[in-house]
C-alpha positions as CSV (number, residue, x, y, z in Angstrom):
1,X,0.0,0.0,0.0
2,X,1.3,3.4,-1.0
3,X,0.7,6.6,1.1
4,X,0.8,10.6,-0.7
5,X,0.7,12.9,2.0
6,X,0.5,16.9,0.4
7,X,3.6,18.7,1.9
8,X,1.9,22.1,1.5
9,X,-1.8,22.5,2.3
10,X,-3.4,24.0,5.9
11,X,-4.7,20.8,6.5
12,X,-3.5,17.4,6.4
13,X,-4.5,15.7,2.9
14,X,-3.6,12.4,2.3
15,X,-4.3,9.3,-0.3
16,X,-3.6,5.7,-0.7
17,X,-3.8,3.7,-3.0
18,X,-1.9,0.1,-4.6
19,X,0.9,2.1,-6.6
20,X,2.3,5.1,-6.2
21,X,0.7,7.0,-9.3
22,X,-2.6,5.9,-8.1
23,X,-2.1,7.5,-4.8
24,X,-0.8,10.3,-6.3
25,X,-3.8,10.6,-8.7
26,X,-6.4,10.5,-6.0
27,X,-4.7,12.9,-3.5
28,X,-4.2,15.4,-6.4
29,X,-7.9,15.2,-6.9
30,X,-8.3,15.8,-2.9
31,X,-6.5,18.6,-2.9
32,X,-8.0,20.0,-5.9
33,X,-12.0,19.5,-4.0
34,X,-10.0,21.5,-0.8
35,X,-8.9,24.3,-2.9
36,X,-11.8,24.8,-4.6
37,X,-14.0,24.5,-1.8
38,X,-11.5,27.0,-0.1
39,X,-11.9,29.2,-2.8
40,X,-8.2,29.6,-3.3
41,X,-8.8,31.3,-6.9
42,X,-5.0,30.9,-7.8
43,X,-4.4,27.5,-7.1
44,X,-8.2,26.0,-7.3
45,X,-7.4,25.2,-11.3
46,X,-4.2,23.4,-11.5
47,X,-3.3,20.6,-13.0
48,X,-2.2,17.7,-10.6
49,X,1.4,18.2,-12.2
50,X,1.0,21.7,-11.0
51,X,-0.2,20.8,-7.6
52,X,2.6,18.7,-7.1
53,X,5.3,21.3,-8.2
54,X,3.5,23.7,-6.7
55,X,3.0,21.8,-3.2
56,X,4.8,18.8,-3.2
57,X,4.3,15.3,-1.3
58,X,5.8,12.7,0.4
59,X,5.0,9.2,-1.1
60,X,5.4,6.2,1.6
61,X,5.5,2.4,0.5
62,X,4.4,0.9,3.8
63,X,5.2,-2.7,2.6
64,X,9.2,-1.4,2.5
65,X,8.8,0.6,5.4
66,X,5.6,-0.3,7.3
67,X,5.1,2.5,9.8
68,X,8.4,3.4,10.3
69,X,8.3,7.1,8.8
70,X,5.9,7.7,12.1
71,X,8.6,6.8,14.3
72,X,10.8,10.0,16.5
């Protein structure tokens, strides 16, 4: 199981998902409902690419690491 976690939002936003580009897909498409419900005109209409330049994320594969990035 993959986990994307958006780096740069107010609120925690996170995905998972099989594979990483499907994590990555549906947590782009969360953070796209938040900015648009937030009304935040600038970012509201990007792209995911955007989002993810714009924002960033950190992608976890639990099965290589299972919950040792919430560790210290």
């Amino acid at each position: 199981m993959i986990i994307a976690i958006c780096d740069g939002t107010a609120e925690t936003i996170y995905a998972t998902a099989p594979t990483e580009d499907e994590a990555k897909a549906a947590l782009w498409e969360l953070v796209h409902q938040f900015l648009y419900k937030s009304n935040a005109v600038e970012t509201a209409y990007y792209s995911a690419t955007e989002l993810e330049d714009y924002f960033g994320c950190v992608v976890v594969n639990t099965e290589e690491n299972p919950a040792g990035f919430l560790r210290g």
